[in-house]
C-alpha positions in Angstrom: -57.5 -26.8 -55.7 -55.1 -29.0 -53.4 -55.2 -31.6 -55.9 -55.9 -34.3 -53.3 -59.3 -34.5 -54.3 -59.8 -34.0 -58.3 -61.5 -37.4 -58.6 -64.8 -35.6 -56.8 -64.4 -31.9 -57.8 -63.0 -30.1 -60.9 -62.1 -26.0 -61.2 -63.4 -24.2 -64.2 -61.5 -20.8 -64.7 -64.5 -18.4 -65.9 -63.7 -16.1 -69.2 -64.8 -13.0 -70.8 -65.8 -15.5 -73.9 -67.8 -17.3 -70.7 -69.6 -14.8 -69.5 -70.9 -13.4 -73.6 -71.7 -16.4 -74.4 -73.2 -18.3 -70.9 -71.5 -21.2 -70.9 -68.5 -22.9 -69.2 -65.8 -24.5 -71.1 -65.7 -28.4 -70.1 -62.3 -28.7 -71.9 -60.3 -31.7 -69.9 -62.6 -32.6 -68.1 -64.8 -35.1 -70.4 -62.9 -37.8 -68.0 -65.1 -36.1 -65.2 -68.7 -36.9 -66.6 -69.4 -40.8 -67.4 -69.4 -42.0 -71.1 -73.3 -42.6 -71.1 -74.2 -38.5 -71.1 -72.6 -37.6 -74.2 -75.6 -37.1 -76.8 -76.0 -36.6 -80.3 -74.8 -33.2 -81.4 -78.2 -32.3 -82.4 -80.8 -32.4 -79.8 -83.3 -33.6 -82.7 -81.0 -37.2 -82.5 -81.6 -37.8 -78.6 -79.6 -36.8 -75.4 -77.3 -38.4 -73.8 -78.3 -39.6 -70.6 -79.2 -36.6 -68.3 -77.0 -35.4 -65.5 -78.6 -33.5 -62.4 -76.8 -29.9 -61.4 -77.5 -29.0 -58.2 -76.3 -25.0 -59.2 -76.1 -23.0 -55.9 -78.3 -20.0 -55.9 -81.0 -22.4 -58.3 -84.0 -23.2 -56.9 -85.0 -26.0 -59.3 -81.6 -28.2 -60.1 -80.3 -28.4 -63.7 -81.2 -31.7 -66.0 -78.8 -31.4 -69.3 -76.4 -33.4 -71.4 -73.2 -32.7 -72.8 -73.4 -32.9 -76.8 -70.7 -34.5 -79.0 -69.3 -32.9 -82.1 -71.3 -34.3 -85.4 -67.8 -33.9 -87.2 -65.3 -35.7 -84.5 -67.6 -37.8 -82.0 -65.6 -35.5 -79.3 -67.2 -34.3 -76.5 -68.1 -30.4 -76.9 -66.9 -28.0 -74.4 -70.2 -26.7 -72.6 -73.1 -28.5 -71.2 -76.1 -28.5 -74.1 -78.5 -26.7 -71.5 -77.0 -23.2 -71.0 -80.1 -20.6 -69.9 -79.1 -21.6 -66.2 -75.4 -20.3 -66.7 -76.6 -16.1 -67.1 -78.7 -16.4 -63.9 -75.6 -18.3 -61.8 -73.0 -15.8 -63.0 -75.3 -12.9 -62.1 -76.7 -14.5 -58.8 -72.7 -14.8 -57.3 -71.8 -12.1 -59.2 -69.0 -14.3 -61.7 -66.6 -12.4 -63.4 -63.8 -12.5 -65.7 -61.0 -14.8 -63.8 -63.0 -15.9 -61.0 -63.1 -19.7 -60.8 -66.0 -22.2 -60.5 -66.4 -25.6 -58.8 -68.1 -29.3 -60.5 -68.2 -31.5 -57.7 -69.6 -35.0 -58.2 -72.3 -36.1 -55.7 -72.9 -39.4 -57.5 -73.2 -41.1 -60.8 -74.6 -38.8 -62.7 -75.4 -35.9 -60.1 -73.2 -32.8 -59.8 -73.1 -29.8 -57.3 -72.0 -26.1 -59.3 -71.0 -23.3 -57.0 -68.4 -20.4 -56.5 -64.7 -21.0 -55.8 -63.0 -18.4 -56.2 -65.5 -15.2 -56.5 -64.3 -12.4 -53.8 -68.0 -11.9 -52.9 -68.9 -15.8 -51.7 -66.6 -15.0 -49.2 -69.5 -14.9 -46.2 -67.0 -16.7 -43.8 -63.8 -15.1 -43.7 -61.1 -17.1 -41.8 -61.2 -15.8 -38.5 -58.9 -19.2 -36.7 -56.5 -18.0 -34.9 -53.0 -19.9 -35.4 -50.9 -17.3 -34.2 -50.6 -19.0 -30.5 -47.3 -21.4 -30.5 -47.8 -25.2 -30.8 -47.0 -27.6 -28.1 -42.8 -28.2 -28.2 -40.5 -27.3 -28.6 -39.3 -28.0 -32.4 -38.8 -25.9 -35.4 -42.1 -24.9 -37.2 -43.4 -25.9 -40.5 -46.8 -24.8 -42.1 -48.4 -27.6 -44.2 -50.4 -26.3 -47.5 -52.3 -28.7 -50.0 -51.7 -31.3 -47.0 -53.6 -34.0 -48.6 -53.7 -36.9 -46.4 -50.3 -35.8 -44.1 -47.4 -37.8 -46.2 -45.5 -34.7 -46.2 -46.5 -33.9 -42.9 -45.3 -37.1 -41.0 -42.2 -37.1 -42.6 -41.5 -33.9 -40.5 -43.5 -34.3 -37.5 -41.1 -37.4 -37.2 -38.2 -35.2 -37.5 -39.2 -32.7 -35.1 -41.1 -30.4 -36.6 -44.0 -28.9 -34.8 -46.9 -27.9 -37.6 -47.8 -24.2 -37.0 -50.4 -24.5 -39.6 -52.2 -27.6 -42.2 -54.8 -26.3 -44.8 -56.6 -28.9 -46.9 -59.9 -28.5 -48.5 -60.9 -32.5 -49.1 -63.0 -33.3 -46.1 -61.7 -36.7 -45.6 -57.8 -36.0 -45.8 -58.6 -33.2 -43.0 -59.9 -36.2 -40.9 -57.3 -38.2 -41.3 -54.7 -35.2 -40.6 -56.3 -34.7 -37.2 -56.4 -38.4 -36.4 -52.5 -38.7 -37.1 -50.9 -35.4 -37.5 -52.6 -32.1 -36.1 -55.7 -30.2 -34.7 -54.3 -27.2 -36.3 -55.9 -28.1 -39.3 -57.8 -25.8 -41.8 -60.4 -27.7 -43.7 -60.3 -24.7 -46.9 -59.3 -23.5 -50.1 -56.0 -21.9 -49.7 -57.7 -19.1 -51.3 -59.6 -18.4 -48.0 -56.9 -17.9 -45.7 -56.3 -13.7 -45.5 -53.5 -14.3 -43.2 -50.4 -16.8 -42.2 -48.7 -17.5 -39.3 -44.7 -17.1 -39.2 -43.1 -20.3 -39.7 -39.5 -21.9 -40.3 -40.7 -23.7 -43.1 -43.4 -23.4 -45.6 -43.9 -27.0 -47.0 -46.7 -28.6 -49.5 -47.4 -29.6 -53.0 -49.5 -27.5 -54.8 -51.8 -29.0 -57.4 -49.9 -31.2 -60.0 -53.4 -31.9 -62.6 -52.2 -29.3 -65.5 -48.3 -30.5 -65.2 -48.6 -34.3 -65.0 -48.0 -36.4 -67.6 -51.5 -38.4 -67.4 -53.6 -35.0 -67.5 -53.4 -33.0 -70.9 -51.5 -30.1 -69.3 -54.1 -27.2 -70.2 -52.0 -24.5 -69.6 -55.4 -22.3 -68.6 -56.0 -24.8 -66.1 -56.8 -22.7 -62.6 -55.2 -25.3 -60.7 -52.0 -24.8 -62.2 -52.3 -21.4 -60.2 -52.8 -22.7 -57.0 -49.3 -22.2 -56.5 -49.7 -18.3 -56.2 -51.1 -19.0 -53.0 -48.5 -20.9 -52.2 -46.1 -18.0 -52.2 -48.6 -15.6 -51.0 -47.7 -18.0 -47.6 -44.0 -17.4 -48.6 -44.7 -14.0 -48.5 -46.5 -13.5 -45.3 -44.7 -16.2 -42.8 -41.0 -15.6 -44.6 -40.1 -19.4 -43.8 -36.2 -19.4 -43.6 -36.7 -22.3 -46.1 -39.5 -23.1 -48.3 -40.2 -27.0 -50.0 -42.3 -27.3 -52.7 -43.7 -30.8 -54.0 -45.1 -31.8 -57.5 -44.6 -33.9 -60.6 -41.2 -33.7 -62.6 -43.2 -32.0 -65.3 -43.2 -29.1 -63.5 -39.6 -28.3 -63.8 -39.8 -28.1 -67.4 -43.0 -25.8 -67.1 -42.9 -22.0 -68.1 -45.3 -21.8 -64.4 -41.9 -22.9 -62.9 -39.8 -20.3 -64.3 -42.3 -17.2 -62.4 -42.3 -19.9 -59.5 -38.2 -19.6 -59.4 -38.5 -15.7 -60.4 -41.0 -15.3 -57.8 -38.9 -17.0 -54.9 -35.4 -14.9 -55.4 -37.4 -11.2 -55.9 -38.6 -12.8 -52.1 -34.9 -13.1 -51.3 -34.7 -16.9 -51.5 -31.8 -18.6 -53.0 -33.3 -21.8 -54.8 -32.8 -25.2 -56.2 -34.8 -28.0 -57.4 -34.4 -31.5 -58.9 -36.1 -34.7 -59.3 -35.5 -37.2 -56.5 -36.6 -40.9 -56.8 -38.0 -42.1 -53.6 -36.2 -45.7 -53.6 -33.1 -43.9 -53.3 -34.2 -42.8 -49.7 -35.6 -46.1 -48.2 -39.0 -46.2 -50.0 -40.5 -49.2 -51.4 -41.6 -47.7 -54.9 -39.8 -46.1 -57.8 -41.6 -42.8 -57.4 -40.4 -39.5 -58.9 -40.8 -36.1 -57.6 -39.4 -32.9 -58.4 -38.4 -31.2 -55.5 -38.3 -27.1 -55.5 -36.3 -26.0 -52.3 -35.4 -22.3 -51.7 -34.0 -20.7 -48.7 -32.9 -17.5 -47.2 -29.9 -18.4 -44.8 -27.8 -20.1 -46.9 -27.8 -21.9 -50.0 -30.2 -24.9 -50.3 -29.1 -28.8 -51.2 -30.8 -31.6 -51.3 -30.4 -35.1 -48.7 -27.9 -37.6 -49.7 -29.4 -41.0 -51.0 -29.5 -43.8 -48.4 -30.4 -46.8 -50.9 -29.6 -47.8 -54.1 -30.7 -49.9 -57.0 -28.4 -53.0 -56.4 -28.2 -53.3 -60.6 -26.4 -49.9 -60.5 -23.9 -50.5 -57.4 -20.6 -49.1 -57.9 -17.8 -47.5 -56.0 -19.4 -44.4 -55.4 -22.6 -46.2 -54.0 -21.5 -49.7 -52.9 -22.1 -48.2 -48.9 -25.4 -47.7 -49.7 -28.4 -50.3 -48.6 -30.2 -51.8 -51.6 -33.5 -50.5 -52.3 -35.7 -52.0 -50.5 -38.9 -54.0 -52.6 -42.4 -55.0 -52.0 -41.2 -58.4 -50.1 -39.8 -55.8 -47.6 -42.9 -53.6 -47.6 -45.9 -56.2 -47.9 -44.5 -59.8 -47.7 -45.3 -60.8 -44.1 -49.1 -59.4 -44.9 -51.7 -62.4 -45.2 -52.5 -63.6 -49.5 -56.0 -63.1 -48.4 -56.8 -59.5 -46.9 -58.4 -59.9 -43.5 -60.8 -57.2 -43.7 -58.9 -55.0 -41.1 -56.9 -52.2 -40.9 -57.8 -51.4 -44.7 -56.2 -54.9 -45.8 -59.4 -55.1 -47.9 -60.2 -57.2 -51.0 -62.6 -56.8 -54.0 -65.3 -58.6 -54.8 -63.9 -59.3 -58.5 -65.8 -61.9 -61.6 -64.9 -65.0 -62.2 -63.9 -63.8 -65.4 -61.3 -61.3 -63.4 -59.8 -64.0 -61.5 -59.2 -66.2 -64.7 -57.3 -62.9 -66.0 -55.7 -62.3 -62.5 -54.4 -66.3 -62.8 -53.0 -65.6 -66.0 -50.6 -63.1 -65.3 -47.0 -64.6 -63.5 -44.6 -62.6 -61.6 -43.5 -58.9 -63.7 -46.1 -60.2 -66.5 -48.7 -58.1 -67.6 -51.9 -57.9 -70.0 -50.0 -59.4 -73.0 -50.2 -62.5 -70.5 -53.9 -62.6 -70.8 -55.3 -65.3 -73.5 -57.2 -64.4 -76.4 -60.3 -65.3 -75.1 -59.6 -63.3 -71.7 -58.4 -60.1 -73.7 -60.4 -57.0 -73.8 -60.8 -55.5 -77.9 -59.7 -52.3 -76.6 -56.0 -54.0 -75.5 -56.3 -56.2 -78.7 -56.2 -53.3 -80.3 -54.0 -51.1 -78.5 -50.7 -53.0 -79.9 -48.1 -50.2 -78.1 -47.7 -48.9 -75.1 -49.4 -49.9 -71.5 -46.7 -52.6 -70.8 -47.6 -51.9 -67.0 -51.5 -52.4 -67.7 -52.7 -55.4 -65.4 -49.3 -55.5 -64.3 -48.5 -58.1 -61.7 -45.3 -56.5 -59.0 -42.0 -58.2 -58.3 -41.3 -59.5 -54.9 -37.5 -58.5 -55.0 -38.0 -55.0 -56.4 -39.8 -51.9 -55.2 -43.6 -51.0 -56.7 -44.3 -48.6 -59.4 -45.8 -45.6 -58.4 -48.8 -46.0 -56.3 -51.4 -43.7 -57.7 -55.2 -43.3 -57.0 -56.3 -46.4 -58.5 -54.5 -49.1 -57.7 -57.4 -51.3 -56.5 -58.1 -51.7 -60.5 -55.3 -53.7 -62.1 -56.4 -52.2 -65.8 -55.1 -49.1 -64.5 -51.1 -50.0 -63.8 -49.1 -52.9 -62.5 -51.1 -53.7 -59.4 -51.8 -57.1 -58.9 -50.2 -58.8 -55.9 -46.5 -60.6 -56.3 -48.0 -64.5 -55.8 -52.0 -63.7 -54.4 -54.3 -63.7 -57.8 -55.7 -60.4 -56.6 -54.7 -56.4 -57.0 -52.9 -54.8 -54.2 -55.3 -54.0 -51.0 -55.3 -50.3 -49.4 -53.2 -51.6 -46.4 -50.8 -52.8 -48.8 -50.7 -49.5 -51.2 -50.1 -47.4 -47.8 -47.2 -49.7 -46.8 -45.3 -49.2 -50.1 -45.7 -45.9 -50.0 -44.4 -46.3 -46.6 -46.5 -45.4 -44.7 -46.6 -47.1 -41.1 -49.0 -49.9 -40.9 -51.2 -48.0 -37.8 -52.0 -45.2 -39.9 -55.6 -43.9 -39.1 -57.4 -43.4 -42.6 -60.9 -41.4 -42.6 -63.0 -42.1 -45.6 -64.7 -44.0 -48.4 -62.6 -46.9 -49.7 -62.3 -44.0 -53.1 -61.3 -41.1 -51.0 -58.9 -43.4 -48.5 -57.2 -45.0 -52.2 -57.1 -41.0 -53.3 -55.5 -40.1 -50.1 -52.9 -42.7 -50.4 -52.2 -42.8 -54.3 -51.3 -38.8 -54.2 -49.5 -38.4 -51.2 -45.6 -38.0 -50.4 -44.3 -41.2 -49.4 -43.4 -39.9 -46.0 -40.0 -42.1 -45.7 -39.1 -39.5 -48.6 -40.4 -36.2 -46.6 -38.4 -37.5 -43.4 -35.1 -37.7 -45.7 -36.3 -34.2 -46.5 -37.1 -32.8 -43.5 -34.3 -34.1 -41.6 -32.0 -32.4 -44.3 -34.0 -29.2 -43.6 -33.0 -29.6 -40.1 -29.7 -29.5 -40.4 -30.0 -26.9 -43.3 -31.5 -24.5 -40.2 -28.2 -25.8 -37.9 -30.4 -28.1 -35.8 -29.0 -31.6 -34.8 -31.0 -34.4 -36.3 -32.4 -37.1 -34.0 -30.6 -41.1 -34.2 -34.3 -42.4 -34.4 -35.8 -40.6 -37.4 -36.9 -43.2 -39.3 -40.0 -46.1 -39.7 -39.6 -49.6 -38.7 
């Protein structure tokens, strides 16, 4: 799974303990089911209420509950209606290793279907990419392409895209609009065969290394990144960038990644770059997993720094630029257009919204405007209904940042959270960006993707790594 679109569909890697006992383990993914359908462990208490699977290969669709443990309270790991599970496995033919997809259709309705069995495989990908794209540029093959943060970054320095797979509907859309027609709306397991390219560039899926999931180490999408260098593999990219979570780097998956790349004949370095260091608006880590094959790989030079930290070694450097740079000339009150969209929040909100000044945060609010939970959560979550600073850069934008409870995301001075226009722009993206999508799937798009100021900084190194000149005007206004 790309990873760009976890908040509608989950991946369920299918075991031998699976397919004795007809179930699939839910472990991790309580957060994907809402609170209200976890029952009573015994179905003589009551259910929870019911969800609705829509199981491929079912005629009738699946009404069950998930029970909790009588013990803990936890959720259990398997739905509490199971006779379905036998007939799915058998109808696609399931087996040991094979991996199958939850996708959420609406509040309490879910679609179950094949993901990764060999014999779902009725389309084959027949597209033909081998035909050269217009330019005359070097050529870079997108994977797990998300919404096309990576992907600007080096269509702005030249790069022609060969190739960009992404299995979310919506980010495809919005690939096309700004990037590429040579787009491949798939999983990356579907694709038998990849072009040649200069560079092989993507993130693979970060859920089971990030420090907000629970880091299953079973967790299929933590193997996305086979696929990855299956693409390594086939195109043999002179260089290869690879994009995820500074988790990773401390992950036994990244020692076979780093094994994997030099039996390919790659010599390889990674490290964690913070994107304010290259002209970003937003303190955002990333570990960065570069190998090559003509030469050893390094990493782009920082063009900013933090102005608290300027020394001799930095003092050429611009300061890092902050959310008065990204979002200040922006209306208080979002217009309704181009994404600068507001919510409709309770009068109870606002009064929280008002209570918060400048770098405050929920230990701002009153008693009386407190939630119990945060009354009683008495560590941690400093950045929970956070309000920014005008003369620093954001946090990290993730998915969310429409919901203040989730991070520090209210506005500098406006008694609001950050708009979509806004998020995009301090994660630098430019301000005529074409989105396609829900305002969920168009906040998902922006909250995971590279901040593309950082993937030109990268991709303009990459150039010059391959002994091409780099242009004078590679960079956003």
């Amino acid at each position: 799974m790309s990873g760009r679109a976890g908040h509608r569909k989950r991946l369920i890697c299918v075991s031998d303990a699976n397919i004795r006992a007809s179930h699939l383990y839910l472990s991790g993914h309580a957060d994907f089911f809402p609170a209200d359908c976890f029952g009573p462990a015994s179905a003589m208490a009551g259910h929870g209420k019911l969800l609705t699977l829509q199981v491929d290969g079912l005629r009738e669709p699946v009404l069950t509950d998930i029970p909790t443990d009588a013990r803990t309270g936890k959720p259990r790991r398997f739905f509490r209606c199971r006779g379905w599970v036998r007939e799915f496995f058998k109808k696609h033919g399931i087996k040991n290793g094979d991996t199958v997809c939850v996708e959420r259709l609406g509040s309490h309705r879910y679609r179950v279907s094949p993901f990764d069995a060999k014999g779902e495989r009725h389309n084959p990908w027949e597209m033909n990419f081998d035909s050269e794209p217009l330019g005359n540029g070097p050529r870079v093959i997108e994977l797990f392409a998300g919404a096309g943060g990576m992907a600007l970054g080096f269509k702005d320095a030249g790069f022609r895209t060969v190739l960009a797979n992404e299995w979310d509907r919506d980010a495809c859309d919005t690939l096309r609009n700004n990037i590429t027609e040579r787009v491949l709306n798939c999983a990356i397991q579907e694709i038998e065969r990849f072009p040649e390219a200069d560079v092989v560039a993507g993130g693979p899926p970060c859920q089971g290394f990030s420090n907000l999931g629970e880091r299953i180490p079973s967790d299929p999408r933590n193997q996305l990144w086979r696929h990855y260098f299956r693409c390594v593999k086939q195109a043999r990219p002179k260089i290869f960038v690879l994009e995820n979570v500074p988790p990773l780097l401390q992950s036994a998956e990244f020692e076979e990644m780093r094994k994997l790349a030099i039996g390919l004949g790659y010599q390889v370095e990674a490290r964690v770059l913070n994107a304010a260091d290259y002209g970003v608006p937003q303190t955002r880590k990333r570990a960065i997993f570069i190998g090559s094959r003509i030469g050893a790989p390094s990493f782009p030079l920082p063009t900013h720094c933090d102005p608290a930290k300027r020394n001799l070694i930095n003092q050429s450097l611009a300061e890092w630029r902050t959310v008065r740079d990204a979002i200040g000339r922006l209306p208080l009150i979002p217009t309704g257009i181009g994404w600068h969209i507001g919510r409709n929040p309770t009068p109870k909100s606002i009064e929280r919204y008002k209570s918060v000044p400048p770098g405050g945060n929920r230990w701002n609010l009153p008693d009386d405007l407190m939630p119990d939970c945060w009354k009683r959560k008495l560590k941690g979550g400093t950045d929970l209904f956070g309000r920014l600073w005008w003369d620093r850069p954001s946090v990290t934008i993730r998915t969310e940042f429409y919901k203040p409870e989730k991070g520090r995301y209210l506005h500098p001075t406006a008694h609001r959270p950050i708009t979509h226009l806004e998020a995009a722009l301090l994660q630098s993206f430019p301000e005529d960006y074409s989105w396609c999508g829900s305002t969920i799937s168009v906040g998902v798009q922006i909250g995971n993707a590279v901040p593309p100021v950082l993937a030109l900084a990268l991709a303009a190194h990459v150039r010059e790594m391959l002994g091409l000149p780099t242009g004078q005007n590679m960079q956003f206004a």
